[in-house]
N, C-alpha and C positions, 0 to 999 in steps of 0.2 A: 555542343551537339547540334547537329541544322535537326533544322523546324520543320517537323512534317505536317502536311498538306495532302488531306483525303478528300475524293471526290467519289461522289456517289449520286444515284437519279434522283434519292429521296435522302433526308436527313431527319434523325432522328433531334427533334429539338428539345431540349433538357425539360420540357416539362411532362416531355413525351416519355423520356427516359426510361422508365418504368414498366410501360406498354410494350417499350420497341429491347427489353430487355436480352430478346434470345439473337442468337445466330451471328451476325456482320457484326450488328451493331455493339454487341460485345468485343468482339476484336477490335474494331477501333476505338472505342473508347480506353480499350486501355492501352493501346499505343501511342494516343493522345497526350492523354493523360502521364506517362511516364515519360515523353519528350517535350511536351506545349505543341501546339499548333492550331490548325483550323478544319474546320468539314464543312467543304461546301456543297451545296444541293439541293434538289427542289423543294420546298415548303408545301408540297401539296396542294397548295390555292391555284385557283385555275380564274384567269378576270374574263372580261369582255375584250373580244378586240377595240383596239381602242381607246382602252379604258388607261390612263397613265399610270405607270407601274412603277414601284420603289424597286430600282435594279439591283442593291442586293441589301438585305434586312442582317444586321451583325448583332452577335450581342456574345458576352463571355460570363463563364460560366465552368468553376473549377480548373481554373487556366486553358480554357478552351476557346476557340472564339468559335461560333457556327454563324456559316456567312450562306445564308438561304435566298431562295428567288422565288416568283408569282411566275408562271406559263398563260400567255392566254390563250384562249380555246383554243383558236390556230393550230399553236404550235402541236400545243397539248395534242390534239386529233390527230396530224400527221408525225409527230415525233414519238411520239409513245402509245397511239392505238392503232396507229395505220402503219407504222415500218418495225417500232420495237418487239409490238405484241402479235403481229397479222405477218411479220415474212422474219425477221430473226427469229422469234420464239420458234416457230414452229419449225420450221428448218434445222436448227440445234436441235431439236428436241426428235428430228427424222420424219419429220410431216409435210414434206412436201406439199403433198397435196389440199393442205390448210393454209398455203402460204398465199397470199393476196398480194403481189408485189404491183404498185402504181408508181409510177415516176416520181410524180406529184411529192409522194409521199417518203421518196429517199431524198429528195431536194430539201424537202423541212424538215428530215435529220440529220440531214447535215447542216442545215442551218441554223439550226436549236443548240448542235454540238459549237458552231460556229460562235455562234451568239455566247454559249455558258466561258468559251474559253477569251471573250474578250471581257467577259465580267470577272472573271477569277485574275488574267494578268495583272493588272491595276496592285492586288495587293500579295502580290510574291515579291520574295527576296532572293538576294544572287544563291542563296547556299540551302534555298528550300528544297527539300525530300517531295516528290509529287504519286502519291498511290492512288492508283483512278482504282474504281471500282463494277464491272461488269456489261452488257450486251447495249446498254444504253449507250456507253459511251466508247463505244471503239473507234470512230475520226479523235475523241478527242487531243491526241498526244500531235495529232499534224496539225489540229488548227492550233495548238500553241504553239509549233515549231513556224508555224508562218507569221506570227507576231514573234516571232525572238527570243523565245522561250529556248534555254539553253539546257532548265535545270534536267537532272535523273528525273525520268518520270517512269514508274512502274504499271503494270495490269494486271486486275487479275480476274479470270473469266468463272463467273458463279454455278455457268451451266455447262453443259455438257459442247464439244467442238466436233462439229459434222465430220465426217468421211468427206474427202474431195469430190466423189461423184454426188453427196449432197452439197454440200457449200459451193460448189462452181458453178451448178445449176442456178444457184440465186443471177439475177441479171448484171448488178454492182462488184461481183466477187473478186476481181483484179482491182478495183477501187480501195474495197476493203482492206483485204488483203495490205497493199500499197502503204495505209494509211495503220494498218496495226505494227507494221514492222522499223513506223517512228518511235515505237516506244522502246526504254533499254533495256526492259527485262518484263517478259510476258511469262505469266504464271496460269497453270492449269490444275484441275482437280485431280485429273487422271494422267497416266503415261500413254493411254492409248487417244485422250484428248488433245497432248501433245504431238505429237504424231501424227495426227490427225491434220492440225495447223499445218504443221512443216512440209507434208505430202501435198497440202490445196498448192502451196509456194511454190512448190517446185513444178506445178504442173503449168503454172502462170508464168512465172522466170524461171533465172539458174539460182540457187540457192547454195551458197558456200560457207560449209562451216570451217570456220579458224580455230575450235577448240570442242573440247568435249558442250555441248548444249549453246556453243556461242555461234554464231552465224551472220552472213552478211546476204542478204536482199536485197534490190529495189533502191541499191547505193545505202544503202544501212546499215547498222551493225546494231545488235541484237541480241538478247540472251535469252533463254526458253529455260524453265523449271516445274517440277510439278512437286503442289502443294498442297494436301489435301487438308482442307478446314475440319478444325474440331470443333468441343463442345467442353464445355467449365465442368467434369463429371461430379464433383465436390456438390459444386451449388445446383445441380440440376439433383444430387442425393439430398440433399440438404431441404428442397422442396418438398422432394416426395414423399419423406419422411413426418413424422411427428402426428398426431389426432389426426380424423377424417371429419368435415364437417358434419353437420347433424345428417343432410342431407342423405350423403353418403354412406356414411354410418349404416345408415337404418335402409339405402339400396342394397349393400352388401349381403344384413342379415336374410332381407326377402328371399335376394338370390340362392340362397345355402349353397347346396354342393356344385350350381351350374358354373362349368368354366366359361372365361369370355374373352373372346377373342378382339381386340379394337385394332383401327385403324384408321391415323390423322393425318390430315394434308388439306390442302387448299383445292377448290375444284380445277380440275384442268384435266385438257385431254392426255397428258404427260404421263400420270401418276397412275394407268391401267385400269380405273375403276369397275366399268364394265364390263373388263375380264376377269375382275376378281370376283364380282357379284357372281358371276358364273362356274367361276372356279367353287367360292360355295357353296355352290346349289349341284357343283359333282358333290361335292365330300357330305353333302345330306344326301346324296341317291348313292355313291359307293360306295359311305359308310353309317347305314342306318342307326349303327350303335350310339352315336351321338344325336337321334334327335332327341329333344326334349331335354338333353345334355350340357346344349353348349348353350353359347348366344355372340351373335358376331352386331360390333357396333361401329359404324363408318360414321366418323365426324368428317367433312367435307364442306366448311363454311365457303361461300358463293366468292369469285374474285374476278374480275372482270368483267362485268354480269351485261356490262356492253358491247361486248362482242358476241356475236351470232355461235361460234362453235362452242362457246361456255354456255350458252341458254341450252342449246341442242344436247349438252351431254347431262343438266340440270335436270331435262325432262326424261331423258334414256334410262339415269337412276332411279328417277321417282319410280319410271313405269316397272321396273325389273323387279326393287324393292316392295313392290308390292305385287307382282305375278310369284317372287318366293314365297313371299308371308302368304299369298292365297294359296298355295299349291303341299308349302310343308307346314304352316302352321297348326293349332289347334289353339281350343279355348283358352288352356292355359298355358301356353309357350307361344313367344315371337321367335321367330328363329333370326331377324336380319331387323337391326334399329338404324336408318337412316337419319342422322341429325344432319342439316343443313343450316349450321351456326358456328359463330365461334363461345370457344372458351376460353377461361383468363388462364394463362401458362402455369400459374400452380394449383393451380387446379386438374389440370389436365397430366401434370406431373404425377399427382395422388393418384388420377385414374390409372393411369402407364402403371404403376406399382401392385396397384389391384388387379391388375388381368393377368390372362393365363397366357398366350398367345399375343403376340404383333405383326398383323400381315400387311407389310409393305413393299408390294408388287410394284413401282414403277414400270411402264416401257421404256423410258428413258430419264436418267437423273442424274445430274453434275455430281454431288453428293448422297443430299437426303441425312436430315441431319437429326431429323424426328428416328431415325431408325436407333441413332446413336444416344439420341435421349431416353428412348423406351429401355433400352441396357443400364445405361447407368439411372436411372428410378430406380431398378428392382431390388429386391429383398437379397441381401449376399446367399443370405442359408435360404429360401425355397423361391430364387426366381422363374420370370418367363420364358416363354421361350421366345425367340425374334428366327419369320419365315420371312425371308430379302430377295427379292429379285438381284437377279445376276445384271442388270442394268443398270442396276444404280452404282453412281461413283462408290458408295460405302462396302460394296461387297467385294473389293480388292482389300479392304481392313479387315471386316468382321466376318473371315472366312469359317468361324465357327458359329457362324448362325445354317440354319439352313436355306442354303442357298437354289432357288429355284427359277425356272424360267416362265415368264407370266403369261405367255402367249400360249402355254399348254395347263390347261385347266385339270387337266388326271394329275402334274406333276405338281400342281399347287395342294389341288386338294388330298395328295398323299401325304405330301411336307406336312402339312394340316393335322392328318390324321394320326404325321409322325407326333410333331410339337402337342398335342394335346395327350398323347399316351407316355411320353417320354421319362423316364425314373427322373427321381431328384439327384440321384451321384451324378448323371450324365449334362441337366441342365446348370448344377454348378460350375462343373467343367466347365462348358462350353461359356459359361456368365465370367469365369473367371479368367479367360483365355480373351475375349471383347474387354472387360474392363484391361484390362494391361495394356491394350491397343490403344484404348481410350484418355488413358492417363499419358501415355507414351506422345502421340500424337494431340493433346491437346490443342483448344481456341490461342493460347498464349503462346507453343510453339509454333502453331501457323505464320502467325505475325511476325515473332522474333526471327525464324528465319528469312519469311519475307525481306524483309526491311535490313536485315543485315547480309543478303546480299544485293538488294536494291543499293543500299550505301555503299558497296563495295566498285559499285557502276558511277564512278566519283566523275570519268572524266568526260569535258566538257561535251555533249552533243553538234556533233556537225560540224566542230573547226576545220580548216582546211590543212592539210598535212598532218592531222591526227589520225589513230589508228585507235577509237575509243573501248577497244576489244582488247588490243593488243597489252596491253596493262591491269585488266580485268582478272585476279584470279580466278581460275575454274571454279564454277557453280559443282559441289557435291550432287 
């Protein structure tokens, strides 16, 4: 079987394991691990310019090798704070007008991609599997094809793929573009993500497909799929499950009869927060019957805390979070718990099992995968309920959640008002219609399908008088 080879911005390195237990990193690990291979990617160390760098740090580890690298600030600054996170992010994510695009700083992404793909040839072999992993590295399939790099090299996009009248607006976008359709087989979360890609293409050249999802570009040949990433539901039940520590224990009994509604995610302008703080504070003015009732708890630990539009929505919260608490609270009710921290994943597991309520409003999201962990926590006999924004990639699955639009806060806080009144025959239902989804589309299925038809895309890239499409079964 060839030896696959993952690449991603960050690597979880085996002592890290533990920590980086959820999400990506689950999927490759165990794709790794059931065929051998390597993960290569940043070590998070940032040096001095300057400063001599060990160009790549290997070490194995369960038949794994992880082949990591040092950034120095440089690069660091222009390849991942000034183009990845100031004009991709936000652009994917339909913010334009958060996008910061400098020259400067598309030249040092592409140089960074430049740079990671002449440390990684060195140690590939003729019949290596290549699975790149998301927004950091989209040149990277052309800077290997300009060192000679022949192998199948797959992609797959974590976040959400713009509307053409967003992505063509970026300055680079026929660059991009160009340079993503070296790859043999691009994967996306959604169908309308996909679509989304192929529509930017066709407005920049002719784009010709040769079969159902196969296509030729930019003198390319190509395959598009959409693959929506799951979650291990067993070991995500398996956390949530068993004793609560003392801690909790003895918050639970405090609370008595109050429901609680949480909701987790990392700070970002992405994930609607401000509209949802608002959506709140309708469902305490439309629906009195719940004050003193409920308690809504937003965990939102800080992530990028150097960029200007994550401090700016830092302080938007605080100040909201407490214009509610002053306006609905009383002596003995908070009605709105801002935590600006994290928590350790089983932990947060137990919390998801204990509430009543999960309000995960994105305005925009590839996935959202916290949505699909709060389901599978819960209690088979008397779960939660999960209210989902209709923008996230997970509410084309979990269409038995109630699905809401986040930009209208009367429609949030009715869902609300549904989810918190709701019978228990109706939220099993609906618990038991998400887990079948859950099991169905699994972290293990993602991959497995990945990867077998990534290997299916066997033949060689770019020979002359080849047709590397024309041999390809059709992608399901």
């Amino acid at each position: 079987m060839s030896r696959l080879v993952v690449v991603s911005n960050r690597i979880a390195l085996p002592e890290e394991g533990k920590a980086s237990a959820g999400g990506l990193a689950v999927g490759i690990l165990d794709a790794l691990k059931s065929t051998g291979g390597v993960w290569f990617g940043w070590d998070g160390e940032i040096s001095e310019i300057g400063e001599e760098e060990e160009l790549v740090n290997t070490q194995e580890h369960d038949g794994i090798t992880y082949a990591s690298f040092g950034l120095n600030q440089n690069d660091y600054d222009l390849y991942y704070l000034q183009f990845s996170n100031a004009v991709i992010w936000p652009a994917f994510h339909y913010r334009l007008d958060l996008v910061q695009y400098q020259r400067e700083a598309w030249e040092g992404y592409c140089s960074v991609n430049r740079l990671l793909a002449e440390r990684l040839q060195p140690m590939l072999k003729p019949d290596d599997i290549l699975w790149i992993h998301d927004y950091h590295l989209l040149p990277f399939a052309a800077e290997l094809r300009k060192l000679g790099v022949n192998n199948p090299i797959g992609f797959f996009l974590h976040i959400p793929f713009p509307t053409p009248e967003i992505f063509n607006a970026l300055p680079p976008h026929d660059a991009l573009l160009t340079m993503l359709c070296q790859y043999d087989l691009l994967g996306f979360q959604t169908e309308n993500d996909r679509l989304a890609f192929l529509d930017s293409v066709s407005q920049v050249t002719q784009i010709e497909s040769r079969a159902a999802k196969q296509h030729r570009a930019f003198d390319n040949d190509f395959a598009t799929e959409v693959y929506p990433i799951g979650i291990e539901p067993d070991s995500i039940k398996e956390m949530a499950s068993g004793p609560l520590p003392p801690k909790m224990a003895a918050m639970k009994r405090d609370l008595g009869d109050i429901k609680n509604i949480i909701a987790c995610e990392r700070l970002d302008y992405s994930k609607g927060l401000p509209e949802r703080f608002l959506a709140y504070e309708s469902l305490l003015e439309n629906y009195p019957q719940h004050r003193s009732n409920i308690r809504y708890t937003q965990i939102a630990p800080t992530s990028r805390g150097d960029v200007q539009a994550y401090q700016d929505i830092r302080h938007q919260l605080e100040t909201e979070a407490g214009r509610i608490n002053g306006k609905y609270g009383t002596l003995g009710w908070t009605p709105l718990y801002y935590l600006n921290q994290h928590f350790d994943r089983r932990l947060l597991m137990k919390i998801f099992r204990l509430t009543d309520v999960a309000l995960i409003t994105p305005l925009r999201d590839g996935m959202n995968l916290v949505a699909k962990e709060y389901v599978a926590a819960q209690n088979p006999d008397d779960p939660g309920v999960l209210v989902l924004s209709r923008f996230a990639g997970a509410a084309n699955e979990l269409t038995s959640a109630l699905i809401v639009n986040p930009y209208d806060r009367d429609d949030v806080a009715a869902a609300l008002d549904k989810a918190l009144t709701m019978p228990r025959e109706e939220r099993v239902a609906r618990y038991n219609d998400m887990m079948a989804v859950l099991r169905r589309n699994d972290i293990a299925n993602w991959r497995k399908t990945f990867l077998k038809d990534l290997q299916a895309l066997s033949s060689p890239h770019g020979n002359e008088g080849n047709d590397p499409v024309k041999d390809r079964p059709e992608l399901a």
